[in-house]
C-alpha positions, 0 to 999 in steps of 0.5 A, spaced: 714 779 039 713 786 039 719 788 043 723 795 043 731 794 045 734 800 048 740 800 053 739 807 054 737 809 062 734 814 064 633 815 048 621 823 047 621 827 054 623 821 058 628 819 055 631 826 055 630 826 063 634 820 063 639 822 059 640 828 062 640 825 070 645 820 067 650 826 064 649 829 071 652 824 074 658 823 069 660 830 070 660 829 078 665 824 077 669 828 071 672 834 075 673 830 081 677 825 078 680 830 072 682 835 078 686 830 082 690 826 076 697 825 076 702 825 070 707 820 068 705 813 067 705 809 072 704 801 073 697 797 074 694 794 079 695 787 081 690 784 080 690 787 072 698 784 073 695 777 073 690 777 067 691 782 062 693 780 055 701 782 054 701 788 048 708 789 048 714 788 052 722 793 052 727 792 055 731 796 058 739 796 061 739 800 066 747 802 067 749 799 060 756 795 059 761 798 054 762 792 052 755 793 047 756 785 045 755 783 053 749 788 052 745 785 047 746 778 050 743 780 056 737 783 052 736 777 049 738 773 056 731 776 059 727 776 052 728 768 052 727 768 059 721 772 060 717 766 057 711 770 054 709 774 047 704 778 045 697 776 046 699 772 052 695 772 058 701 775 063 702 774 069 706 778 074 708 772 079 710 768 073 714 774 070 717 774 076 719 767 076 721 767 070 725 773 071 729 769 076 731 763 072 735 768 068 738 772 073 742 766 075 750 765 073 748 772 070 751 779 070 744 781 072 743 782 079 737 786 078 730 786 074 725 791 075 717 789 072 714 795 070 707 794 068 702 799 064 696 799 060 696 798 054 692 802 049 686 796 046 686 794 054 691 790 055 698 791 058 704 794 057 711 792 060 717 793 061 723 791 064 729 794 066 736 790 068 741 792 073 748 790 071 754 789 077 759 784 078 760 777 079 760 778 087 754 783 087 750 778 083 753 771 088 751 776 095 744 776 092 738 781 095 732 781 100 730 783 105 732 776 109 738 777 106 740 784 107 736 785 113 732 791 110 725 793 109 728 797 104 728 790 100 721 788 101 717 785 097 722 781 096 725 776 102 729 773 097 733 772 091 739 769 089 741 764 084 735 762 082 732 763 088 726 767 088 721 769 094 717 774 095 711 777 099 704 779 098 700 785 100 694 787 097 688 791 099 681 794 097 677 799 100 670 799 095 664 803 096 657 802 091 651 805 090 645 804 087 639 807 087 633 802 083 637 796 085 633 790 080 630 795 076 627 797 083 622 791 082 628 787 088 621 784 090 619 780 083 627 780 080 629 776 087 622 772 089 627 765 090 634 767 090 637 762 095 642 769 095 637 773 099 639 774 107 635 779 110 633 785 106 636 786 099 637 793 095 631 796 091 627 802 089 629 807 094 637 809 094 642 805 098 649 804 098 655 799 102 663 799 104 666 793 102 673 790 102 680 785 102 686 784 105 691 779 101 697 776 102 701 770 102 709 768 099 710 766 093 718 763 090 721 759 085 728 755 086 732 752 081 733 743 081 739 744 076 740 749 070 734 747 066 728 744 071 726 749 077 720 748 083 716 754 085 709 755 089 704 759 092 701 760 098 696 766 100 689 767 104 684 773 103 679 776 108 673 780 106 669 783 110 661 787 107 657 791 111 651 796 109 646 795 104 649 791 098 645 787 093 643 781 095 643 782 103 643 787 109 648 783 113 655 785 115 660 779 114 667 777 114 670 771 112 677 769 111 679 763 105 686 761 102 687 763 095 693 760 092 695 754 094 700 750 089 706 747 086 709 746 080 715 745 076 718 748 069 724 747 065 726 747 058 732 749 054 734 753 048 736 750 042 743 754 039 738 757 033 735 760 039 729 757 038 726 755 046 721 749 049 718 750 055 715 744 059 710 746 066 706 743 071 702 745 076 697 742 080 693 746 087 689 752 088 690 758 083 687 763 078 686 760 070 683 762 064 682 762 057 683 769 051 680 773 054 674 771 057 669 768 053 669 761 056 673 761 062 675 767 067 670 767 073 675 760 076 672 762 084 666 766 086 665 772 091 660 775 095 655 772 099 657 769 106 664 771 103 663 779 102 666 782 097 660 782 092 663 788 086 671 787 089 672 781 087 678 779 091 677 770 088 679 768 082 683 761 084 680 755 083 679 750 088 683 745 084 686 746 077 691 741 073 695 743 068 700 742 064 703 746 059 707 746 053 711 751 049 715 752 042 716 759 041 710 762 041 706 756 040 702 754 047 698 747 048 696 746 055 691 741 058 687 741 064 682 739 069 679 745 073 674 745 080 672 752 080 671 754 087 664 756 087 659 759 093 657 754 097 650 755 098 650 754 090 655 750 088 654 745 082 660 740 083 661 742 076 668 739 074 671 741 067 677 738 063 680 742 056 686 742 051 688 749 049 691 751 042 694 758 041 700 760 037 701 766 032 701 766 025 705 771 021 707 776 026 700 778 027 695 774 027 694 770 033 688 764 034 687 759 038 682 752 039 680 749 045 676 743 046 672 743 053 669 736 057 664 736 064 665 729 067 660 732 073 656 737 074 649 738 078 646 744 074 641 744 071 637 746 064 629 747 063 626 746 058 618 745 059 617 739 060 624 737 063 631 738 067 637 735 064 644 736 067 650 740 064 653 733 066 656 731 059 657 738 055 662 738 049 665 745 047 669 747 040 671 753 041 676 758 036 678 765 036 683 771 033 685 777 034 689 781 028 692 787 031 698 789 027 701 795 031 699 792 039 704 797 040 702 804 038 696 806 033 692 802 028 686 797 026 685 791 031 680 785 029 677 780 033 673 774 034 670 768 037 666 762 035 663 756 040 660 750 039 655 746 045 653 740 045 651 734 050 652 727 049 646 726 054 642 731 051 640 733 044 644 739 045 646 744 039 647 752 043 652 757 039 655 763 042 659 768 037 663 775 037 666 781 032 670 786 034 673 791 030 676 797 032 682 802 031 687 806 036 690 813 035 695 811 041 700 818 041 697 820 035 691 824 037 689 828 044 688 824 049 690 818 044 682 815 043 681 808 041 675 807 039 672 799 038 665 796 036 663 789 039 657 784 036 656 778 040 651 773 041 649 768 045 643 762 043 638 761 047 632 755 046 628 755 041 621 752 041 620 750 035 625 745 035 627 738 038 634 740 041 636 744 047 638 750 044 640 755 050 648 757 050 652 755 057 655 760 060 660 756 063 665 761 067 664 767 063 666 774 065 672 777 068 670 785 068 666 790 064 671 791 058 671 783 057 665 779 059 662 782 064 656 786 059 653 791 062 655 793 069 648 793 071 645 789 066 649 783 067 646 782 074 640 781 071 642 778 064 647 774 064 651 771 057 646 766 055 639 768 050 642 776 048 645 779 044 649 785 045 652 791 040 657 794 045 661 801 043 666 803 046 672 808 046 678 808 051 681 815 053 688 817 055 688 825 058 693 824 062 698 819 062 695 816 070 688 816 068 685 812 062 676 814 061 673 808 059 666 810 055 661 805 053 654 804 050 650 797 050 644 795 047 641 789 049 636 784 045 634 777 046 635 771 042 628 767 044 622 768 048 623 763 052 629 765 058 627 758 062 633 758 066 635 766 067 632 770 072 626 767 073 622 774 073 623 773 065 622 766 064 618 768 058 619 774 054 614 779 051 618 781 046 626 781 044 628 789 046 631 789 053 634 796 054 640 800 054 646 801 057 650 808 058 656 807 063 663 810 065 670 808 068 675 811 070 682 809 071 688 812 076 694 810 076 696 813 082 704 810 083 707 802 082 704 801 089 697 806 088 690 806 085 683 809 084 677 807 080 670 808 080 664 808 075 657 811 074 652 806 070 645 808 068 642 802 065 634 804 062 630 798 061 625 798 055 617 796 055 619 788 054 621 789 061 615 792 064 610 787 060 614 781 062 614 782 070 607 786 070 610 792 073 615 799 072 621 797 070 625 803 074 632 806 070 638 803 074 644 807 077 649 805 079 656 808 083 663 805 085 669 807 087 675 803 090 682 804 093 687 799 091 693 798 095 699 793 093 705 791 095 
């Protein structure tokens, strides 16, 4: 566990043109971000609280004691505490939790979460600790404790006891212009998504939003069990010319709604067990995507296609436990899918993870479908995603995740049915190094490969890779901000260069380049437009995002996306296929 302790405070013509309109745009948003961006460094958003992977963590001492003893055990106090290592998934809720139980008959009366990107794109955090006596620690702090607003978030916290408000909101605008390849009409024949007008050839755009908000707290049974919950509701709202409809919406759901209990206990060698269970609407995934991520969908009746406000799941079962840094955890998950096209998919799992020689972190899972009403088709026939059995491995070595170095990682699953002969496989490999304080703008610089099987005709099985609930962002699984709207991670194969850039401590210019192939000819259950391919080259993808880290509270995103459809394309729908541009920008507030 990386932790530095201190107690110091303070593509020929045409592909020329297109390069040329895609460099333009980029230069567009370059000098607008590049003249407003701050120094220093600042916290992620919330949403990036809940789902980055942990690079290293330090902590800090605020107003250290002279006794240097009583300093180290308070270190040691949080560290154990805290509950997470390198390569966890971390959220700031459970951090929060966690840092609470080890407030309790303590010294500490305060902890301070800061939460940064970290240089492979995951976060970095730290925590800085605030020591006072015994009276200080026993009166507490909140703001329905203190009477001040000063306290807020916080309502409050005292002796294990730990409640804390929610206020989140996202203001978004997106363009596109050649929206579906500017063949909407082809691209979208049948999609029960279509209400009204949908976005295509000529240049449209749309505002988006959320608000959410909610409380969250955790209270102690005794010294070693605690309870804790969550309650939250999201309101969205659209209105212009998004890419499915040009009808304005709003729509008001709760997200967060569950219970749990943790406890556990740390042995005299220091070693900790960590037992959790928990059941209700809340967010989940697995490493970093590959399989699941998207546990709840957006857009539609509900608005808020591009921000994404959903991740909770209708229902999710899990229980956890933890020695050390080995993590077995099973579950049963009812993800909160659209209405309109909900496929009642149910799916159960046992997760493995652990780390090996300090370095090395892998993991197992073995996933099982009880229910489901989606669909495979072949030629001659349906048969339903009911029975799907996934084998699933992953590693990540990455010796330094602190600083500069090499990083390796890679994924690998298998898919069968046991309805169905059913044989699909999806890999990947990335390789990559990060020159972190090392370089100008510390460059980290990465390689991705990943391929997803699709069905061969040749053969008597079914051979198309399930996607399941694969996705999160556009660094993770999300391939290609506008290809993946039209290919999504089933038939394809990607190669993904990627470099990630730090100007300025606030600011981070996140460049990729994709290039995309199918596995097969035959695409029977895509898009239905590329149900048979002419050809295995799909196009190319350039696109850029860049980060501002305004304050703790404060941020600003955008992008630009150029996406350049090859001729398989064109012979596939019988038309031209346009270039697709793509423009985001969003303003973030959390509180």
């Amino acid at each position: 566990m990386a932790i530095r302790e201190q107690t110091a405070s303070p593509a020929a013509s045409k592909m020329s043109g297109r390069v040329v309109m895609f460099l333009r745009a980029l230069a567009v948003m370059v000098v607008a971000v590049l003249g407003d961006a701050g120094r220093g460094f600042a916290q992620s958003p919330a949403s990036v609280d809940e789902s980055g992977r942990l690079e290293s963590i330090e902590i800090r001492i605020a107003n250290p004691s002279p006794d240097a003893a009583l300093n180290s055990r308070v270190i040691d106090r949080i560290r154990v505490g805290l509950g997470v290592f390198t390569g966890d998934h971390f959220s700031r809720t459970i951090a929060e939790f966690n840092l609470a139980k080890a407030r309790r008959a303590s010294p500490i009366t305060q902890t301070t979460l800061q939460v940064s990107p970290g240089p492979t794109g995951g976060v970095s955090v730290m925590i800085i600790a605030t020591l006072g006596s015994a009276a200080a620690t026993a009166a507490g702090r909140g703001a329905l404790i203190s009477g001040t607003i000063s306290d807020l978030p916080v309502l409050v916290d005292r002796d294990g006891t730990f409640v804390k408000a929610r206020l989140e909101g996202v203001s978004m605008y997106y363009g596109n212009k050649n929206a579906w390849y500017g063949q909407e009409q082809r691209l979208l024949s049948g999609n029960p998504l279509v209400k009204g007008r949908s976005a295509g050839r000529p240049y449209s755009n749309w505002a988006e939003g959320y608000i959410h908000t909610g409380l969250y707290g955790i209270t102690p049974l005794n010294d070693n069990i605690s309870v804790y919950a969550g309650l939250s509701g999201i309101y969205s709202a659209s209105i212009g010319q998004e890419l499915f409809t040009d009808r304005t919406r709003g729509h008001f759901g709760v997200e967060d709604a569950y219970v749990g209990v943790v406890g556990g206990t740390t042995t005299t060698q220091g070693d900790r067990l960590v037992l959790n269970a928990s059941i209700g609407r809340q967010r989940f995934g697995v490493g970093d995507g590959f399989l699941i991520a998207n546990t709840a969908s957006n857009g539609s009746a509900r608005g808020a296609l591009q921000s994404n406000p959903r991740w909770a799941a209708d229902r999710l079962a899990l229980v956890q436990a933890r020695y050390n840094n080995t993590k077995i955890e099973a579950f049963d998950l009812d993800p909160d899918e659209l209405p309109l096209v909900d496929s009642r998919t149910r799916i159960t799992g046992v997760n493995l993870e652990t780390r090996l020689r300090g370095d090395l972190d892998v993991g197992a899972m073995y996933l099982y479908v009880p229910q489901s009403n989606f669909q495979y088709f072949t030629l001659s026939d349906t048969f339903s995603r009911k029975g799907l059995q996934v084998y699933n491995g992953r590693f990540r070595w990455q010796p330094n995740p602190a600083g500069a170095g090499p990083f390796l990682a890679g994924e690998a699953a298998l898919q069968r049915n046991e309805r169905i002969n059913m044989r699909a496989t999806g890999v990947t490999a990335e390789i990559g190094y990060s020159f972190a304080d090392t370089l100008p703008w510390s460059p980290t610089l990465s390689y991705r490969y990943a391929a997803f099987s699709g069905d061969n005709p040749s053969t008597s099985r079914f051979e198309r890779w399930d996607p399941l609930l694969s996705g999160d962002n556009g660094e993770r699984w999300v391939q290609g901000i506008n290809h993946f709207k039209v290919f999504q991670n089933s038939n394809l194969q990607t190669h993904r260069l990627q470099l990630r850039l730090r100007p300025q401590g606030q600011l981070e210019i996140v460049p990729q380049i994709w290039v995309f192939l199918s596995e097969s000819a035959r695409n029977l259950g895509g898009n239905p437009a590329f149900s048979f391919l002419s050809g295995k080259y799909l196009g190319y993808e350039a696109n850029l995002t860049m980060k501002w880290f305004i304050s703790p509270q404060w941020m600003l995103q955008g992008h630009v996306a150029a996406t350049f459809p090859s001729s398989t394309v064109d012979r596939t729908i019988g038309a031209r296929a346009e270039p697709w541009i793509s423009t985001m920008a969003f303003l973030r507030a959390s509180f």
